[in-house]
C-alpha positions in Angstrom: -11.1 10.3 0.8 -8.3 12.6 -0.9 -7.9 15.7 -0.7 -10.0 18.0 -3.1 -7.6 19.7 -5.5 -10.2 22.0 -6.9 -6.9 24.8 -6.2 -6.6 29.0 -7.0 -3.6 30.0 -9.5 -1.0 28.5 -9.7 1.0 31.9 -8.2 -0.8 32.1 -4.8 0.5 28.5 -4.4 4.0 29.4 -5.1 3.6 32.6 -2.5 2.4 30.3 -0.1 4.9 27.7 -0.6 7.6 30.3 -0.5 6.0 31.6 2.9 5.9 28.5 4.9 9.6 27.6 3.9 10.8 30.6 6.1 8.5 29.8 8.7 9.5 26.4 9.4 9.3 24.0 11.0 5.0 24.3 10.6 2.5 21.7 11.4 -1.4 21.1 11.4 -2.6 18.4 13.6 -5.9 18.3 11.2 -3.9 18.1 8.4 -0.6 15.9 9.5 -1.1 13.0 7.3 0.6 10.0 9.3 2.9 8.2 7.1 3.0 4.3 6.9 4.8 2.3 9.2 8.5 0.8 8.1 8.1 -2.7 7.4 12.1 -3.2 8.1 14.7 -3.0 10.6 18.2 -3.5 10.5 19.2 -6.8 11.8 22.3 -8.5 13.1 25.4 -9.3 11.6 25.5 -12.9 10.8 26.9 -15.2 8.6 25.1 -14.6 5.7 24.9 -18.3 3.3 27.1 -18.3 0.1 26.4 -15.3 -2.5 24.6 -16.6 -5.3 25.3 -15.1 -8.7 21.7 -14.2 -9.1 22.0 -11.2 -6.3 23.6 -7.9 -7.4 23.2 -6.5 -3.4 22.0 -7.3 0.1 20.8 -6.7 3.2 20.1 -8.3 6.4 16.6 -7.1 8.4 13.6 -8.0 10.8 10.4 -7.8 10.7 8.5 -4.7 12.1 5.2 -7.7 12.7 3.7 -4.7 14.6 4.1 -2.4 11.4 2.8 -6.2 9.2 -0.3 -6.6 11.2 -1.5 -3.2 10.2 -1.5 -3.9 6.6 -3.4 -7.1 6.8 -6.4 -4.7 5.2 -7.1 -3.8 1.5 -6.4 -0.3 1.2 -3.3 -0.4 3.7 0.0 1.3 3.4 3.2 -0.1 4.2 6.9 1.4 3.8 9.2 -0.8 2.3 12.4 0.3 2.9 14.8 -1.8 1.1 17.6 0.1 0.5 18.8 3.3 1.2 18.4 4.3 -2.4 15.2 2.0 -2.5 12.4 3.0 -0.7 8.8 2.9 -1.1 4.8 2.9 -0.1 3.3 -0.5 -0.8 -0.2 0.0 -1.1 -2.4 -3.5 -0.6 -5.0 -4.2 -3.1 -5.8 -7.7 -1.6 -5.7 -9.9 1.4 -5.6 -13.6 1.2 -6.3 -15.1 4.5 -5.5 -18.7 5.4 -5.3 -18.7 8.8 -4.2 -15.6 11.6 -0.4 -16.5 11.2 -0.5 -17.1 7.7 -1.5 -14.7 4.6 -0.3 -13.0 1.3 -0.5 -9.5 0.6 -1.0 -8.5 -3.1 -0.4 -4.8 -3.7 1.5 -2.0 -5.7 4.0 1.2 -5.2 2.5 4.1 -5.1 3.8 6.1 -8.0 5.5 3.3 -9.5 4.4 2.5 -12.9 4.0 -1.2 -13.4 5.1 -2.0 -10.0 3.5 -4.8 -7.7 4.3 -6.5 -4.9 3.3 -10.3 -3.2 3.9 -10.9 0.2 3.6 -14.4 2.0 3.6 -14.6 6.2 4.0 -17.4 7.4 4.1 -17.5 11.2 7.1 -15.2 11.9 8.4 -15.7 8.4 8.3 -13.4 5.6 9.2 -13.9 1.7 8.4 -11.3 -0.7 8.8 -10.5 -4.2 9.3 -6.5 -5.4 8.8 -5.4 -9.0 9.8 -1.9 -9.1 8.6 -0.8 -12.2 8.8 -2.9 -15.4 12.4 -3.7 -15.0 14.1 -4.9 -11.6 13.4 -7.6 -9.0 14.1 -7.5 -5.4 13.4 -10.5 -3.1 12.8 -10.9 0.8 13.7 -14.5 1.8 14.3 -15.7 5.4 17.9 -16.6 6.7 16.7 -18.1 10.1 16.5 -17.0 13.9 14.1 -13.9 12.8 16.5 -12.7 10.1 16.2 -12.3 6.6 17.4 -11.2 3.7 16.7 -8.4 1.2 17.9 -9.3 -2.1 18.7 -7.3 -5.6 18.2 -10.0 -7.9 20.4 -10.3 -11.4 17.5 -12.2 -13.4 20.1 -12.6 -16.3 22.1 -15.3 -13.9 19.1 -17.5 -13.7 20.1 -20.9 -15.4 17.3 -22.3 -18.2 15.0 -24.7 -17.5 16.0 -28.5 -18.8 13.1 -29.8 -20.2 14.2 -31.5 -23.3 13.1 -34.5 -25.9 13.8 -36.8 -23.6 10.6 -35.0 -21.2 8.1 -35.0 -24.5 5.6 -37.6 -23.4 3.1 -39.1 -26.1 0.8 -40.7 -24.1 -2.1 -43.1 -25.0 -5.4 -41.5 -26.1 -6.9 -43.8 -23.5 -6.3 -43.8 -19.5 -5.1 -47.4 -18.2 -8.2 -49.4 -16.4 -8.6 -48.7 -13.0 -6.8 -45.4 -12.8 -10.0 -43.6 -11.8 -13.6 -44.7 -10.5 -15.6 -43.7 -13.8 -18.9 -42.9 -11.8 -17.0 -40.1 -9.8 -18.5 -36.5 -10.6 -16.2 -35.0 -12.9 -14.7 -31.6 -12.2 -15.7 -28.0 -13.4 -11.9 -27.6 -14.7 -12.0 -24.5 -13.1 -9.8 -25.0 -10.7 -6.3 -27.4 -10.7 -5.0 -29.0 -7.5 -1.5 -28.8 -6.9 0.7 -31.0 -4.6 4.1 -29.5 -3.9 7.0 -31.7 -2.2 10.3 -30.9 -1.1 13.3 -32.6 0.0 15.2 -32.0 3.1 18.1 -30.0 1.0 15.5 -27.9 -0.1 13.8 -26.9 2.8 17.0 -26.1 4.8 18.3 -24.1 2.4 15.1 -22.2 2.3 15.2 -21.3 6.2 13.2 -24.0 7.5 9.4 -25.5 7.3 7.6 -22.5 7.5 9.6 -20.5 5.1 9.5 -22.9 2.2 5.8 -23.2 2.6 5.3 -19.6 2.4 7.8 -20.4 -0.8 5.2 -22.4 -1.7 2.0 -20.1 -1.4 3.9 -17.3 -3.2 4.5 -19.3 -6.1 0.8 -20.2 -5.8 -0.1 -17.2 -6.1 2.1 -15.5 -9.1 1.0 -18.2 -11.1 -3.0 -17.4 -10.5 -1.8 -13.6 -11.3 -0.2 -14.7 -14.7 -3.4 -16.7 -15.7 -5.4 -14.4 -14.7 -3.2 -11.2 -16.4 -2.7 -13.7 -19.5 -6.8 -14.2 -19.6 -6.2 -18.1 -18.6 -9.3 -19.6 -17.1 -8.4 -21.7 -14.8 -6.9 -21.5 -11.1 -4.1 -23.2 -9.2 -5.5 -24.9 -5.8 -2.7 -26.2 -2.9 -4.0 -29.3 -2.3 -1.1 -30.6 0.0 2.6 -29.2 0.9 5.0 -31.5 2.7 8.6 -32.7 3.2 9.5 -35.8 1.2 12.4 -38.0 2.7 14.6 -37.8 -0.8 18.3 -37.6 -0.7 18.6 -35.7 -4.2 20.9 -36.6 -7.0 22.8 -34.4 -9.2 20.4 -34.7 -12.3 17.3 -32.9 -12.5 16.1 -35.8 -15.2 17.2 -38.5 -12.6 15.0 -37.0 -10.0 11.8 -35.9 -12.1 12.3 -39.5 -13.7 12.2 -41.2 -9.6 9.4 -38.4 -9.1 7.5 -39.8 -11.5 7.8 -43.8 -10.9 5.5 -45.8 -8.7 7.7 -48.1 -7.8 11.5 -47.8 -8.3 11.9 -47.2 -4.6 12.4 -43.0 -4.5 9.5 -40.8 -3.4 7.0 -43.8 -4.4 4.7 -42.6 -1.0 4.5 -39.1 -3.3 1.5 -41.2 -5.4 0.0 -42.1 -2.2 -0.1 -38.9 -1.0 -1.2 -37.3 -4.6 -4.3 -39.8 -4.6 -5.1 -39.2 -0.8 -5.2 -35.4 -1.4 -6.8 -35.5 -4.7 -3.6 -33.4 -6.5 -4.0 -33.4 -10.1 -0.6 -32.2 -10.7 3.0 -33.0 -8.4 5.7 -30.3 -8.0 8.9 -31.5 -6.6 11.5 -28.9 -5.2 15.0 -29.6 -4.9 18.6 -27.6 -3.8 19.8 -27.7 -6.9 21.3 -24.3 -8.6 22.3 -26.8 -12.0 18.5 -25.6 -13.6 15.5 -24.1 -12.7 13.6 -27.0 -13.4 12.2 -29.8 -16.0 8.8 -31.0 -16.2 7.2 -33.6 -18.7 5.3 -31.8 -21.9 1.9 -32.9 -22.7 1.3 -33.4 -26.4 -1.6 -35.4 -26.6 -5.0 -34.6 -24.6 -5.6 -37.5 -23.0 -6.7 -38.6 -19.5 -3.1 -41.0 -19.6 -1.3 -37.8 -19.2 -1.7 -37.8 -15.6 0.9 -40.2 -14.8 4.0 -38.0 -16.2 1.8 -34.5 -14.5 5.3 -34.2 -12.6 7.9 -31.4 -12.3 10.5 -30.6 -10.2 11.8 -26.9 -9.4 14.7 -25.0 -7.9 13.4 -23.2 -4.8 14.9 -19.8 -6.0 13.4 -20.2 -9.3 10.3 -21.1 -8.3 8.7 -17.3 -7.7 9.9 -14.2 -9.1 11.3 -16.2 -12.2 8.0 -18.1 -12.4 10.2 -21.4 -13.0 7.0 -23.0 -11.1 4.5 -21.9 -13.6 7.1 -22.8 -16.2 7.3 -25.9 -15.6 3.5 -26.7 -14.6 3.3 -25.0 -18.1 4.8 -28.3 -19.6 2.2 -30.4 -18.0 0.0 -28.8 -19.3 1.3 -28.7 -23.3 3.4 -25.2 -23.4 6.5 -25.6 -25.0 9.1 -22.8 -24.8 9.9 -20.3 -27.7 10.4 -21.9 -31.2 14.0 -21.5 -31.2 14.3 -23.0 -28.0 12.3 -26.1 -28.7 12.3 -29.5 -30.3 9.1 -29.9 -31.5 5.8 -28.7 -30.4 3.2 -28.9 -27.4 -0.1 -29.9 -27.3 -1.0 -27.4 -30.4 0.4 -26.1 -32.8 0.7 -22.7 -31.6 1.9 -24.1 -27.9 4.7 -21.8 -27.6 6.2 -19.1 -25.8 6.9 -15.5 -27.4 9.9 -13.0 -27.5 8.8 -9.4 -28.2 10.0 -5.5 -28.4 7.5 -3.5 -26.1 7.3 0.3 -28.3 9.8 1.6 -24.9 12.7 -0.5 -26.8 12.9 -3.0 -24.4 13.3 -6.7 -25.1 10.6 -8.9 -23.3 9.5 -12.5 -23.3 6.8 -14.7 -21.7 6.9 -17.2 -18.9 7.5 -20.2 -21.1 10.0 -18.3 -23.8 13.6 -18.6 -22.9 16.6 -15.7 -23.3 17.1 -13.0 -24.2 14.5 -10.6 -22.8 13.0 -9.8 -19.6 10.7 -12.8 -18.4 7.0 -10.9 -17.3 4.5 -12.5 -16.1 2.3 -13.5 -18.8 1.8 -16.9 -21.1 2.1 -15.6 -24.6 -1.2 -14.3 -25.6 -1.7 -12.3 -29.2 -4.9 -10.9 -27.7 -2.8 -9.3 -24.5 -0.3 -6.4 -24.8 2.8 -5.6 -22.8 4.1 -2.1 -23.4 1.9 -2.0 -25.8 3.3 -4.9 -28.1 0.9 -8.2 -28.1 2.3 -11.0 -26.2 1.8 -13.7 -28.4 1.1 -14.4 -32.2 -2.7 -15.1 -33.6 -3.1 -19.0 -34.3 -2.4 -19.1 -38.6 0.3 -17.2 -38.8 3.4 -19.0 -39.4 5.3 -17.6 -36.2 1.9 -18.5 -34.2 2.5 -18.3 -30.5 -0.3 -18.9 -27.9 0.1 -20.4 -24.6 -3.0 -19.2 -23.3 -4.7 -20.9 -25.4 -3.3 -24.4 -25.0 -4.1 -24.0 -21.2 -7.7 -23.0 -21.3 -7.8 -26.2 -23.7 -6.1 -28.8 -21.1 -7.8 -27.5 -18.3 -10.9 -29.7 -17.8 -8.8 -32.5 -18.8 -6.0 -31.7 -16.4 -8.0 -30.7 -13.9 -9.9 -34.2 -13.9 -6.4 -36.0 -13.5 -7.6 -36.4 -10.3 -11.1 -35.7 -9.1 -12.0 -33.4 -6.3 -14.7 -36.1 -4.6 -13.1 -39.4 -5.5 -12.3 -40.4 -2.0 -14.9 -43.1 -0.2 -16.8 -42.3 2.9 -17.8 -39.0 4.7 -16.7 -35.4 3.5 -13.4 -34.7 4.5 -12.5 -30.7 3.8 -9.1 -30.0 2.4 -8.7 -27.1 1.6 -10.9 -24.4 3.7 -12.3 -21.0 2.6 -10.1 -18.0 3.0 -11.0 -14.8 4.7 -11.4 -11.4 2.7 -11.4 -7.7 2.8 -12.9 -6.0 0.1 -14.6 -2.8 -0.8 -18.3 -1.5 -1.3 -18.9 -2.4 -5.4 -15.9 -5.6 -5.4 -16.4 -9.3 -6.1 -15.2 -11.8 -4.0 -15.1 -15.8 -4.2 -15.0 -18.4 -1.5 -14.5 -21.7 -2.6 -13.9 -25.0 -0.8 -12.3 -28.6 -1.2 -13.4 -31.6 0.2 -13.1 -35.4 -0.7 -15.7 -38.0 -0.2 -18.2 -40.5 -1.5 -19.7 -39.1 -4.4 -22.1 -37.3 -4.9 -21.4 -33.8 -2.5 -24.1 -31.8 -1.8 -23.0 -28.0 -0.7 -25.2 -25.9 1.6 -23.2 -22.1 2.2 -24.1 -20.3 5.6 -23.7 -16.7 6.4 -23.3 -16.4 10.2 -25.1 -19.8 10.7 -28.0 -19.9 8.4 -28.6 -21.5 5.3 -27.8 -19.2 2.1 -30.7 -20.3 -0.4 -29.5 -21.3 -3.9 -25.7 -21.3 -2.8 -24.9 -25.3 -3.4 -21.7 -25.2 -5.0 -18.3 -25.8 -4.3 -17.7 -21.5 -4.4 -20.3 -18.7 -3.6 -19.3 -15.8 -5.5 -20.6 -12.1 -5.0 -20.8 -9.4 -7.7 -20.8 -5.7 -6.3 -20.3 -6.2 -3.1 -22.4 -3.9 0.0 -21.3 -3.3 3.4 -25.1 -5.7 4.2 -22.8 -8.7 2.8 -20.0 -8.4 5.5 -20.2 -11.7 7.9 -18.9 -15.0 8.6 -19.1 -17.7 6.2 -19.4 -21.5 6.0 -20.1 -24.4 3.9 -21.3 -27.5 5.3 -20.3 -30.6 3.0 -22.6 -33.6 3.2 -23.1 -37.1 1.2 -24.6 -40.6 2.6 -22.0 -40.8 4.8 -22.1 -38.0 7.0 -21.5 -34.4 7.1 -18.5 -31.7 7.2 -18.2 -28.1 8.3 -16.0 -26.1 6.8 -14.0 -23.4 9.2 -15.9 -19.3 8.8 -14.3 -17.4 6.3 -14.9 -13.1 6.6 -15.9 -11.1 4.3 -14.6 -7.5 5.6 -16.2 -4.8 3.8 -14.9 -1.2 3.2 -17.1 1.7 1.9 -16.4 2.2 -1.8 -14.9 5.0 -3.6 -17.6 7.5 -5.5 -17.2 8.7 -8.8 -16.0 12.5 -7.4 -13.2 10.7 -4.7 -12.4 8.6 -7.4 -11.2 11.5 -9.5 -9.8 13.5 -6.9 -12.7 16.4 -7.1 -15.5 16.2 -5.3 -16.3 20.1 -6.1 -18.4 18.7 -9.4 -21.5 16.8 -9.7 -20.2 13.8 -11.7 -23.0 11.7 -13.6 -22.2 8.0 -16.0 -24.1 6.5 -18.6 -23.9 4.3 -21.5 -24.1 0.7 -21.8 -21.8 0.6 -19.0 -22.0 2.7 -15.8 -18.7 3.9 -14.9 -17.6 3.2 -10.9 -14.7 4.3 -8.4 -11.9 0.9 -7.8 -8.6 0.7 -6.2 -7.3 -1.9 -8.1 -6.0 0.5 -11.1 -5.0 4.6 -10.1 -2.1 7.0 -10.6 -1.7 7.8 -6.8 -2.2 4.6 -5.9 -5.3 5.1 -3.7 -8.2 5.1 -6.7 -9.7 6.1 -10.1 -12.6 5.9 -11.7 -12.9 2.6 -14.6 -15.0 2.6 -17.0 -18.3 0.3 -17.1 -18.1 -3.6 -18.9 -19.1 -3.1 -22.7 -19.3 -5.2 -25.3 -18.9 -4.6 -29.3 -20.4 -1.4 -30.8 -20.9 0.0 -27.2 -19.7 2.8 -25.3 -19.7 4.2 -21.7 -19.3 7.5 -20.6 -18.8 9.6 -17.3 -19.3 13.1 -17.3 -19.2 16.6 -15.7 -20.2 20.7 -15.7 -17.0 23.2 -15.4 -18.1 26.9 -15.1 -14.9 28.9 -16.8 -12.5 30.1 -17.0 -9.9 28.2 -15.9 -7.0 25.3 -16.6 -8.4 21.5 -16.8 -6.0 18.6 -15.6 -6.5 15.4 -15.5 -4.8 12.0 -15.8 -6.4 9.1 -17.9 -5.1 5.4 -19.1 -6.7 2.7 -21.5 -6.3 -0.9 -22.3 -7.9 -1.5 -25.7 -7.7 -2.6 -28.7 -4.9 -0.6 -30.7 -6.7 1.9 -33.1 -10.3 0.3 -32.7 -11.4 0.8 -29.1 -10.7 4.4 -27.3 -11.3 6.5 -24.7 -11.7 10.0 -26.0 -12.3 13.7 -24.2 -14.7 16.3 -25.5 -16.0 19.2 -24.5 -19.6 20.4 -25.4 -19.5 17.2 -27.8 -16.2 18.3 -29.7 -13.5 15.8 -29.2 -10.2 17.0 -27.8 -7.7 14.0 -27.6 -8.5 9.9 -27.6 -6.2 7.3 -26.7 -6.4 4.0 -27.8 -4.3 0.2 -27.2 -2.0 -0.3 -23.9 -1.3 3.3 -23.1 -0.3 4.1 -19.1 -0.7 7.4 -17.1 -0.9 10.8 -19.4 -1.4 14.3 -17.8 -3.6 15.8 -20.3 -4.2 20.1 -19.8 -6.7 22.0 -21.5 -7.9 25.9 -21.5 -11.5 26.1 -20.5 -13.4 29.4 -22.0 -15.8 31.1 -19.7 -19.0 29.9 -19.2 -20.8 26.3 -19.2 -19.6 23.5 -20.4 -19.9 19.8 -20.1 -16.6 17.8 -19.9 -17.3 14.4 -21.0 -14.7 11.4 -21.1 -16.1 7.9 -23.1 -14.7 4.7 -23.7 -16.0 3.0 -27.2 -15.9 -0.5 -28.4 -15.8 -1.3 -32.4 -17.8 -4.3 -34.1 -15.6 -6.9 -32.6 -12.0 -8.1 -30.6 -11.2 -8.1 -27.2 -8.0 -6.8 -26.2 -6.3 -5.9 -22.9 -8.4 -5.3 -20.3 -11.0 -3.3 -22.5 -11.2 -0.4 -20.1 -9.9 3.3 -19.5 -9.4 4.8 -16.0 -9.7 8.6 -14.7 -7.7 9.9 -12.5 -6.9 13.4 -10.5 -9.2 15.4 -12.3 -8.1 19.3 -11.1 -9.8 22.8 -12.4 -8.0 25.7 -11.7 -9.6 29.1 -11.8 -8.9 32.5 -11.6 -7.3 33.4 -8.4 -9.6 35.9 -6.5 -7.7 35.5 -3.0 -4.7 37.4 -2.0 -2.3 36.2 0.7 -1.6 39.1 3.0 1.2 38.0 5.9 2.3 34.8 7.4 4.3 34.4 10.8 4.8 31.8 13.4 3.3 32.8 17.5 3.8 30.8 20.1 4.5 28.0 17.8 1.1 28.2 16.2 1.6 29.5 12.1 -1.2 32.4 11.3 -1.5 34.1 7.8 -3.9 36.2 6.3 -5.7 36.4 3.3 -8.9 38.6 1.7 -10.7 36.8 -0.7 -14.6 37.6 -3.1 -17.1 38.9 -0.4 -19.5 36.2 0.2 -17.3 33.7 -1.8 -16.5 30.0 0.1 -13.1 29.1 0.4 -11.1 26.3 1.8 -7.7 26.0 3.4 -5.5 22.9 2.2 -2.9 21.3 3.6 0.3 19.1 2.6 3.6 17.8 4.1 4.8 16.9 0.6 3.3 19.0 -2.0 2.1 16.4 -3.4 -0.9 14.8 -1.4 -3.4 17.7 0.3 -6.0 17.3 2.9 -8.8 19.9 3.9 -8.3 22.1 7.3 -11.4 24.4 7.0 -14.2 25.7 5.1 -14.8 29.9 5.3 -16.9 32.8 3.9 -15.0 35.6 3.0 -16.0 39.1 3.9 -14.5 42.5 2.6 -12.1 42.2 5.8 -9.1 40.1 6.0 -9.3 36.9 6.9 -7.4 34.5 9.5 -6.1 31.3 9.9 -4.6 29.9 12.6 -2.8 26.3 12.8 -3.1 25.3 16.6 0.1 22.9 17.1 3.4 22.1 15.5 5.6 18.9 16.2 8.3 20.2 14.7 7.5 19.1 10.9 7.3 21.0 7.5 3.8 22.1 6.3 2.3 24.1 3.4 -1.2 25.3 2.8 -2.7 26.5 -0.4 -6.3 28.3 -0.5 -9.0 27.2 -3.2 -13.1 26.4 -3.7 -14.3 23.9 -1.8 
């Protein structure tokens, strides 16, 4: 829980402030707030490889893993301390568990507009991608022997990707006869299974095994954030990773062209491998700076396709420029912008988009080439980015929509190769991963197994049966602290039986509406069509807000509070909406104050509140139709500030204990606050003030700067 910031004036702050700055150095051990462990050290001098023109600065570090395993929880801070200039408080917003030794962290910087952060451990390895803010990339990548490498990256030096006519593939409508048992279960298209291969080059240059698989995993996971940011259905699934004896040439055509044959002599055990594991799509990557990448482009939807569903990808591309996704993006029928392409994709709209967000800045999506930052979206005209859409509706002559062509190839794609075509008893691939979410979350386990059709799926929590769960995935809506346990899945056909590994499910106790807003001095109430609920994905201070509830067209919800005046309102709010249709508006007593409406971040909104009752009320409203953004508005640090009625009377320092005094209403409650940084505050003491003075006394001091502040509770 936050501090409440329910505060007096604004002067008896300042005196306070002003008071403790002579005294120090002042502490409270009930209100020291400990501050996150550094994930970085400095590390030896060694011979760092050859300078590529794609990093601006360096630096060489270890690992704090002492500082690493602490994060491994959603909700966890971390420092990352980068640079000297460069420092900041990750904050993890989700855990992705695939075995003790080997995880990603997904998270944010507190403070940081459109920051985020991805994290990969693999063993003793750690790669990591930065986003700062909506411009910058820094990269962690290992150098060996417990080093790595902290990297400023120039994303301007990247080299395109050289996909070309030559890769447009117009395949038969019809598969070739024996490609696929027909009788196999076909799959959901839901989920795509992804081989990745790499050559010896490749993984040497990366560090070693384990740091191009955690290469691997990171660039798994961007891509399922830019389908899931770009409202793309589907998922990527690792279905194997291994090293492929291939002495590369100097042609990125020449190896996706020996990739992709069966029988010319180069990599033909990779088609062994893809059918064994069930991979519906084959990623090579290669030590080649020439490119980022080239991968064959889908232009008919057919079940043929599956024999050109091969790329092949610089390792540095691969994640933070999203060459990976790029080039799986050809499989699957994306082309890049129009006037960077030869023809068109699998629609007519399959094509990336270059835009101007309203902050001036030049943009462009995953598939669109330069100029332009690359974010990570598919062009979408239904998804804004600095509150510009990222694609172009499908009629209009500049049509752009890569989304779209996706969510159409999908259940073909994704039945390149089917999930259960194997013979015999289950054999699990891919296990469920272990989770840590909070009170009100969703969560998804999912498994992958081959074997003679059909599978039957029976889900366990700690051992017993689950009734109704017989997927492939159990889900959970609004999650409870009852649902926290061990799961399983045991996988069974004619043949015999398979039990997957437990995944956990570690739950947290949610946020409520008042912590979610920073004020837990109000009675806060939500209604609507939509009840609105305290998350940690989206906030301000990167700890939690409240969201608004899921609507639909012509519906609203609304969340709600009494302020007795007089007095200052604050508070921060932020929408994702459709631009002029959909808003989140203020009023008070039922007049509207302000609305905001489209892709609008963070705004500090202030407002004079007369004395007496009144109802604050802040609602988010849906027109008769369109979806855009994330259709939602968040609430965030919601601070009243009355009257002050207490006067600060001394402050000193005895014994290395701070006291001050105060006098305050007679038989009026009133709690002490206090902060190391002014910014964040946490509650010492509740008291009942009497016509005398009153006292407080902090009881220790470690030799750190403090400040207090007095207010209601």
């Amino acid at each position: 829980m936050k501090a409440n910031p329910f505060i007096p004036s604004i002067p008896a702050i300042y005196l306070f402030t002003i008071l403790l700055i002579l005294f120090a150095p002042i502490s409270s051990t009930i209100a020291q707030t400990e501050l996150p462990s550094a994930l970085f050290v400095d590390g030896p001098d060694i011979a760092l490889r050859e300078m590529s023109p794609t990093i601006d600065k360096r630096r060489s570090v270890q690992i704090d893993q002492t500082a690493l395993r602490q994060a491994r929880t959603k909700g966890a801070k971390l420092e990352l301390n980068l640079f000297p200039e460069s420092s900041f408080i990750g904050v993890v917003k989700s855990v992705q568990a695939r075995s003790d030794s080997n995880y990603t962290l997904l998270g944010e910087l507190q403070g940081q507009e459109f920051s985020s952060f991805v994290l990969v451990a693999n063993e003793d390895v750690v790669v990591m991608n930065i986003r700062p803010g909506n411009e910058g990339l820094i990269q962690v990548r290992y150098l060996g022997a417990g080093v790595h490498d902290i990297q400023k990256i120039d994303e301007t030096q990247f080299p395109p990707c050289e996909t070309g006519p030559e890769q447009i593939v117009d395949a038969p409508k019809e598969r070739q006869a024996g490609d696929l048992d027909p009788l196999v279960e076909s799959d959901a298209g839901d989920i795509i299974d992804v081989m990745v291969v790499y050559t010896p080059s490749a993984r040497a240059a990366a560090g070693g095994t384990a740091a191009i698989q955690a290469l691997v995993n990171l660039a798994i996971t961007e891509s399922n954030t830019a389908y899931e940011e770009s409202l793309i259905n589907p998922r990527l699934r690792l279905a194997y990773v291994g090293e492929i004896a291939y002495v590369e040439s100097d042609s990125f055509s020449t190896d996706l062209s020996r990739l992709q044959g069966t029988s010319d002599g180069y990599m033909d055990e990779v088609h062994t491998l893809r059918n064994t594991h069930a991979a519906d799509m084959v990623s090579l990557w290669v030590n080649n700076s020439a490119s980022c990448g080239i991968g064959y482009v889908m232009t008919t939807l057919t079940p043929a396709f599956e024999s050109h569903a091969f790329s092949t990808v610089h390792y540095t591309c691969a994640t933070g420029y999203y060459s990976f996704g790029h080039e799986l993006g050809h499989n699957m029928g994306c082309r890049h912008d129009r006037q960077n392409s030869s023809g068109s994709g699998l629609d007519s709209y399959s094509y990336g988009w270059r835009f101007n967000g309203t902050n001036n800045l030049q943009y462009r999506t995953i598939m669109a080439y330069a100029p332009g930052t690359r974010i990570q979206r598919f062009s979408n005209p239904n998804v804004n980015y600095f509150g510009t859409p990222t694609g172009v509706p499908i009629g209009n002559a500049e049509e752009a929509f890569n989304t779209q062509t996706i969510n159409n190839s999908a259940y073909q794609i994704a039945n390149f190769r089917q999930a259960s075509s194997a013979s015999g008893p289950p054999v699990i691939g891919l296990q469920p991963l272990s989770q840590s979410v909070f009170t009100g979350d969703s969560a998804l386990f999912s498994v992958s197994a081959t074997g003679a059709s059909p599978l039957t799926y029976h889900w366990r929590k700690e051992g017993s049966i689950i009734p109704g769960a017989t997927l492939s995935s159990y889900s959970f809506n609004n999650i409870q602290l009852r649902d926290a346990g061990n799961y399983s899945v045991i996988v069974s056909n004619a043949h015999g039986t398979a039990t997957s590994d437990n995944a956990s499910l570690s739950v947290a106790l949610g946020t409520s509406l008042g912590e979610a807003v920073d004020n837990l001095g109000f009675n806060w109430f939500t209604g609507g069509n939509g009840t609105w609920s305290g998350q940690h994905s989206v906030s301000y201070d990167g700890v939690d807000s409240a969201q608004s509830g899921s609507i639909t067209h012509s519906q609203l919800t609304w969340i709600q509070t009494t302020i007795t005046g007089p007095g200052t309102l604050t508070f921060r709010w932020r929408v994702s909406s459709e631009a002029s249709w959909d808003f989140l508006r203020f009023y008070v007593n039922d007049v509207q104050l302000a609305s905001i409406s489209g892709e609008v971040n963070w705004q500090l909104r202030t407002f004079a509140i007369p004395a007496g009752s009144h109802t604050a009320r802040w609602s988010y409203t849906k027109d008769i139709s369109i979806n855009s953004g994330l259709d939602k508005g968040w609430l965030d640090q919601v601070i009243f500030i009355a009257p002050s009625s207490i006067q600060p009377l001394s402050a000193k320092t005895i014994n290395g204990q701070f006291h001050f005094q105060f006098t305050g209403a007679p038989g009026a409650s009133y709690t002490v606050y206090g902060s190391t940084n002014l910014a964040s505050w946490n509650s010492l003491t509740t008291f009942t003030s009497t016509n005398s003075s009153s006292l407080f006394i902090d009881t220790s001091s470690n030799g750190s700067q403090h400040f207090y502040r007095v207010g209601s509770p």
